[in-house]
Each structure stands twice: as C-alpha cells, then as structure tokens.
C-alpha positions in Angstrom: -7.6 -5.9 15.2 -5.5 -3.6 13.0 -4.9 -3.6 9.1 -1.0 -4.0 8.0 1.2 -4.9 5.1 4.3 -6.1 4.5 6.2 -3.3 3.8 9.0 -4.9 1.4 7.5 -4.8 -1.9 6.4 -1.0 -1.5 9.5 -0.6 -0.6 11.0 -1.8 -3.4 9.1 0.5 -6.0 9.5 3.8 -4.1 12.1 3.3 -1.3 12.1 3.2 2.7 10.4 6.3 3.5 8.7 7.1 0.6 6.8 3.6 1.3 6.0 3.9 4.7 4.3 7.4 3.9 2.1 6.0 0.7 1.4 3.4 3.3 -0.5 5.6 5.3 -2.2 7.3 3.0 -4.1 4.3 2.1 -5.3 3.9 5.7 -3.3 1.1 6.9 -3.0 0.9 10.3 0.8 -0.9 10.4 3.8 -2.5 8.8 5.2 -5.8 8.7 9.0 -4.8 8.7 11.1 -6.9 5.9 14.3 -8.0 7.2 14.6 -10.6 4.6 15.4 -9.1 1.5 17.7 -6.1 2.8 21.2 -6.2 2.5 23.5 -7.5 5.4 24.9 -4.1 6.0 21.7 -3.2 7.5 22.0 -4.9 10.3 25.4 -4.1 10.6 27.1 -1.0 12.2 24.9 1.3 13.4 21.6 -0.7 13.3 20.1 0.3 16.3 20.4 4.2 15.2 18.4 3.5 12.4 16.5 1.6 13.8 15.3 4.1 16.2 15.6 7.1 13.5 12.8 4.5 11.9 10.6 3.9 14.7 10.7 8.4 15.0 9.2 8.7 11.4 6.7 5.6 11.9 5.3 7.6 15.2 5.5 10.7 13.1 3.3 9.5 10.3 0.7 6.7 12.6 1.9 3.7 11.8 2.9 1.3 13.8 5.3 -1.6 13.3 3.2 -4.6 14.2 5.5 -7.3 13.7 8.8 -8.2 11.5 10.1 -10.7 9.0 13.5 -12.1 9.8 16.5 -12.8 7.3 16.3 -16.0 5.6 20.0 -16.8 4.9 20.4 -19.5 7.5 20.7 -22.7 7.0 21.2 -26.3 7.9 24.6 -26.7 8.6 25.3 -23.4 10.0 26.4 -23.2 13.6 24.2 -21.6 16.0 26.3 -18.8 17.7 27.1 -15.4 17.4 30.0 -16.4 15.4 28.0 -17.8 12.3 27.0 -13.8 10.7 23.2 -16.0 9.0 22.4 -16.8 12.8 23.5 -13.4 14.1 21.4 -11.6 11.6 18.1 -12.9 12.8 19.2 -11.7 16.5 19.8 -8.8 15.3 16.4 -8.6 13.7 14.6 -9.2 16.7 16.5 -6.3 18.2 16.0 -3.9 15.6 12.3 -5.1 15.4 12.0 -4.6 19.1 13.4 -1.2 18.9 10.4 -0.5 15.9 7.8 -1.5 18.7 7.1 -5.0 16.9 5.7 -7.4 19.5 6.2 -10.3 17.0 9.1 -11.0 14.5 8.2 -14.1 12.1 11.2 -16.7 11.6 11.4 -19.6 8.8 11.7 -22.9 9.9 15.4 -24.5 8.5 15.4 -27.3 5.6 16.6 -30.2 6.1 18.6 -32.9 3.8 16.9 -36.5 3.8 17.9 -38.2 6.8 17.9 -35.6 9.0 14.5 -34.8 11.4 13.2 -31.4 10.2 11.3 -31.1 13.8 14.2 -32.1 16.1 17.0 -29.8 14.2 14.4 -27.1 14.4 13.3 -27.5 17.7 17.3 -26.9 18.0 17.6 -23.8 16.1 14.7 -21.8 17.5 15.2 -22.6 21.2 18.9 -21.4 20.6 16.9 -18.0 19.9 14.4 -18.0 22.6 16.9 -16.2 25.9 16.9 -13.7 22.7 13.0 -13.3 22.9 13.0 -12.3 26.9 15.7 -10.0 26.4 14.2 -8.2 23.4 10.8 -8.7 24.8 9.7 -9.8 21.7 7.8 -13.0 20.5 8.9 -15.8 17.8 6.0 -16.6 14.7 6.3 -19.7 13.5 5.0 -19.8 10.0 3.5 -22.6 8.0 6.3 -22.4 4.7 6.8 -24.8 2.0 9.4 -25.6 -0.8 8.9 -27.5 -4.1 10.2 -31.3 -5.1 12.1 -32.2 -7.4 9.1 -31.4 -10.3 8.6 -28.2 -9.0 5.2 -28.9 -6.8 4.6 -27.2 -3.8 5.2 -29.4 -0.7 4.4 -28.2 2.8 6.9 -27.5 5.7 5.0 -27.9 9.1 1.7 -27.6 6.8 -1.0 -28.9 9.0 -2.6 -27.3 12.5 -1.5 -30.4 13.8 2.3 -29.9 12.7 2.0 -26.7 13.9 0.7 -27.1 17.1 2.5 -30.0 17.9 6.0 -28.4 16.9 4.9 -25.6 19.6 3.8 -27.6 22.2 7.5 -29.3 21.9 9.1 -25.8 22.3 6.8 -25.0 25.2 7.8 -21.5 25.6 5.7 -18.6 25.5 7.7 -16.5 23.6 6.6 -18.6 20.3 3.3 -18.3 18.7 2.0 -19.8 15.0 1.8 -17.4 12.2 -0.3 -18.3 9.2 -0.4 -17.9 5.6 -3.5 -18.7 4.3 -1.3 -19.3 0.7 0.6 -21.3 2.2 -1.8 -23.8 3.4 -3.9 -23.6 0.4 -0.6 -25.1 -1.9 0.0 -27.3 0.5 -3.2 -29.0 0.5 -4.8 -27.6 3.5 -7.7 -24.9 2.4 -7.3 -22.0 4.9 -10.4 -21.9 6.6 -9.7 -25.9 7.8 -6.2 -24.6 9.1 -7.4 -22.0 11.1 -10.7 -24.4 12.5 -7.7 -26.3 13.8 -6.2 -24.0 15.5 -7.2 -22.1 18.2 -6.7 -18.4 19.2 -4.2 -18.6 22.0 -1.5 -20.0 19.4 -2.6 -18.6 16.2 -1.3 -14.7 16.9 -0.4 -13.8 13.2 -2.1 -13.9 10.4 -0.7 -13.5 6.2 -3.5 -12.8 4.2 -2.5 -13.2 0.3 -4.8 -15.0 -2.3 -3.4 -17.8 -4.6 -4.4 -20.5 -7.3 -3.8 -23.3 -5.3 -0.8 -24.3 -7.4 2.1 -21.9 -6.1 2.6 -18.7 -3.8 1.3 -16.2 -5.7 0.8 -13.8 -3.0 -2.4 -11.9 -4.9 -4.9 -9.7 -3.9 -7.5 -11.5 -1.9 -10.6 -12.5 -5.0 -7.7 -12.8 -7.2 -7.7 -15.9 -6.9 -9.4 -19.6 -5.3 -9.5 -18.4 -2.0 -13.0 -18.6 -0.4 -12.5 -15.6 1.9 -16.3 -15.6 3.3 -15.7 -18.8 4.8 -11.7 -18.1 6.1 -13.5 -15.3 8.0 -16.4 -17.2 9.4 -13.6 -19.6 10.4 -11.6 -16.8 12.5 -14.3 -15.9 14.5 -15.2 -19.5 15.1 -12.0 -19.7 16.9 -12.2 -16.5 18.1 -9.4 -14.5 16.7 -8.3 -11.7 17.5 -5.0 -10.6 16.4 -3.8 -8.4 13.6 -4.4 -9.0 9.5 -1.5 -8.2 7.5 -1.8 -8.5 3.5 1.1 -10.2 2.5 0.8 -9.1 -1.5 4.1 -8.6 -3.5 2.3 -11.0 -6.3 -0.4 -7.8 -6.7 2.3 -5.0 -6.4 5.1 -6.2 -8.0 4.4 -5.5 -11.6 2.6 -2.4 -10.6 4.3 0.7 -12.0 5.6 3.0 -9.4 2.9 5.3 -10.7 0.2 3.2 -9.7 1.2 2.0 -6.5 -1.2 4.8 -4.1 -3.8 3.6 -6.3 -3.0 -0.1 -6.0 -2.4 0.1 -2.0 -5.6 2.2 -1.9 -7.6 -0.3 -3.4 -6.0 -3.5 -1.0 -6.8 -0.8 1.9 -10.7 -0.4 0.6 -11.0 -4.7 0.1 -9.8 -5.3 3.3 -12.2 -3.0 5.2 -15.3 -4.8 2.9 -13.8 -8.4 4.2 -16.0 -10.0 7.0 -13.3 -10.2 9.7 -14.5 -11.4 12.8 -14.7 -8.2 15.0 -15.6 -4.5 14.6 -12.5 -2.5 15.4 -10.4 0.4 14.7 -10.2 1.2 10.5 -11.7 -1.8 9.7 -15.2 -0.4 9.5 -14.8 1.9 6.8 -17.2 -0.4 4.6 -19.9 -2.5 3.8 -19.4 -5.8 6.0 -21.1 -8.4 7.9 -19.8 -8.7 11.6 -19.4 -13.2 12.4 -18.1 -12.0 16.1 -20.5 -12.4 19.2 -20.9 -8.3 19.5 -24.2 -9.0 17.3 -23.6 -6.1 14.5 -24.7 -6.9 10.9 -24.7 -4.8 8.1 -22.8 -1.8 9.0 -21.9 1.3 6.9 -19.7 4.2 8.1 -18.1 7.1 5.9 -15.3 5.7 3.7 
C-alpha cells in the first residue's frame, strides 16, 4: 500500500514542479496526476515530451505517479471518435498517464438527459475506450460520482456496490476496475464503510480518501468531518484491500495560503500514517496505529 494525493490542488498554489517537490517532502509516496482541470493545450502538441520530461523529475525526486484523473469535458451528445477533441482528450490522457507510469487513469461516467439509460450509453462510451487500455497498458477506474437536482441535493451516479459492480460485470473487461470515493458515497446515502463491505478486493483497485458532512463534497481532511474512519478501515481489511490510498483533499488545501501549504501537506502526510489501514507497508508506519490485517501486529511505533 502506498500514500498519494491528488496533485491538482498543490498544483494550483505553487505550480507543476514546485508541487510535486513539496509533495515529497511531506513523505508521500505518489501522485494522482490531474488531467481535469489543465488547459486543452496540454494535451496538445507535444504532450508526450512533456510527458516524459515529467515522469524524469518524478523518478528524480521518488515519487511515483500511481494513477491519473481524466478530462471531464465530454459529454452526452458528443461523438465517440478521434474527431470529437472532449473524446480525444481522455485518450490522450491515458497516454500521457501511461507514459508517467500510472497503472490506473480514473474516468467519469457521462450524464444523461431523462429518457435516456445512463448504464447502456455508458456502457457505450467506456467500451469505445477500452482497445485504448491494451494499447496504453493501462487500466479504466470507474468512480462512484454524483450531481445535484434541481434543489441542489446531492444525488448519486452508480452510487451503490451494487451499481457498481453490476455496471462492471456488463463491461466484462479487465482493463476496468471501481474506484471509490468514500465522499462520494457518504452524500449519496451510502456510509463508506457499507460500500466498501459490498465490494470486494478484486474490483475495488482505487481508493479517494476525503472527509465530508454528509451534505455535499467537501473533500476535507479525514476527522474534519462525519466520516467514521476506524470503521472504513476495519471495513478494508474485511475485504481485504490492498491497493493504494490517495487523499483526495482540495476542500483542506484550497484556502490554504501558499505559505502554509508544506505545513498543511505535512500534517495530511502525519494523519494518514496514524489511520488504521489494513496492512503494514512501506511509509505508512511512521505512527501510532493499530494493524486490522491478518499479519497479527498491534500497536506499532517506529521513528516519525
């Protein structure tokens, strides 16, 4: 198991580089590379150099891009060729994310107008990337999302295990794999710990750790909110995961001045290593925790 971030709101306080470095020196292990709120031009001309001029100062500093974010601009209506620039874009995420190393590259599901079946038009968009995956060698998350009705609540877009599993099951590729958000079950009226009990840790591969107030996506520091995160870890190990934990945390960071943010990410880095995640592994055992896995340890301490 390593320790990531999503890299897009350090980004935005102290630019590209700048970020990835005070990254680092708050002990995480990776990045979660934001595609989704960069300008088109990125993946324009040239992409692929930068790409690779990226992945150089990633090995340079120890990080590691564990997985990516995808644009957001398609959708419904746009056609799914390399034609329509919204569809091209995510494909030529998943390159660039496979040239950063990322294994995993998160897309959104696509809303749908009333009358139209959300599952079958998106069962039609993400198998039109999926010859994409095998040639990039890189895998498809599928996240649990939402949007708000018409008085501004938080409704649920494939919000239960069920949904989920049942949406990849239909796909039936092994080049797609669920991503949760624990905020986004928790405002959609599924607390996080009964999402991941019903999934299991074969499809569940990513994992968006952000606290909220169960009203909207506020993307907090975990115990800044409702979230009960003994019992979301005692639910990962029931199932046995394994993968990576990326904090997913713009809400925390976004007001920070750009003074404070090596502070700030220093203390997300410390709270996640006291967290009781289900195994003992790599950087996470810079605390104070209580192991939930099978390997039997309790209580450990090692040197901050």
């Amino acid at each position: 198991m390593r320790l990531g971030i999503t890299l897009a709101p350090v980004r935005r306080k102290c630019g590209e580089m700048e970020a990835l470095r005070r990254i680092r020196e708050a002990r995480f292990d990776c990045v979660d590379y934001s595609f989704h709120d960069m300008e088109p031009e990125w993946l324009g001309q040239g992409y692929l150099e930068y790409a690779r001029r990226l992945r150089e100062e990633l090995e340079r500093l120890g990080l590691k891009c564990a997985q990516a974010h995808a644009p957001f601009r398609f959708q419904f209506g746009g056609r799914m060729m390399a034609q329509e620039h919204a569809w091209s874009e995510v494909v030529r995420a998943m390159e660039a994310a496979s040239v950063l190393g990322a294994g995993c590259i998160v897309v959104h599901s696509v809303l749908t107008p009333a009358g139209v079946d959300l599952t079958e038009y998106n069962l039609r968009f993400f198998k039109s990337l999926e010859e994409y995956c095998e040639r990039f060698q890189i895998c498809i998350g599928f996240e649990n999302i939402f949007d708000y009705d018409s008085f501004g609540r938080c409704m649920g877009r494939f919000s239960t295990p069920e949904q989920v599993k049942g949406f990849l099951n239909e796909l039936n590729s092994p080049w797609f794999a669920a991503c949760l958000d624990v905020g986004h079950a928790a405002i959609a009226g599924e607390k996080p710990e009964h999402f991941i009990r019903g999934m299991d840790a074969d499809t569940l591969r990513l994992l968006h750790i952000q606290d909220t107030d169960y009203m909207d996506d506020r993307h907090q520091l975990p115990y800044l909110g409702l979230h009960d995160w003994e019992e979301i870890c005692r639910a990962l190990a029931e199932i046995g995961y394994s993968g990576d934990v990326t904090f997913e945390i713009p809400g925390y960071l976004r007001r920070m001045p750009p003074e404070l943010i090596p502070e700030a990410l220093a203390l997300a880095g410390e709270l996640a290593a006291l967290l009781p995640w289900p195994v003992c592994a790599g950087s996470l055992q810079r605390g104070k925790w209580t192991c939930l896995s099978s390997c039997g340890a309790a209580g450990i301490s090692t040197p901050a």
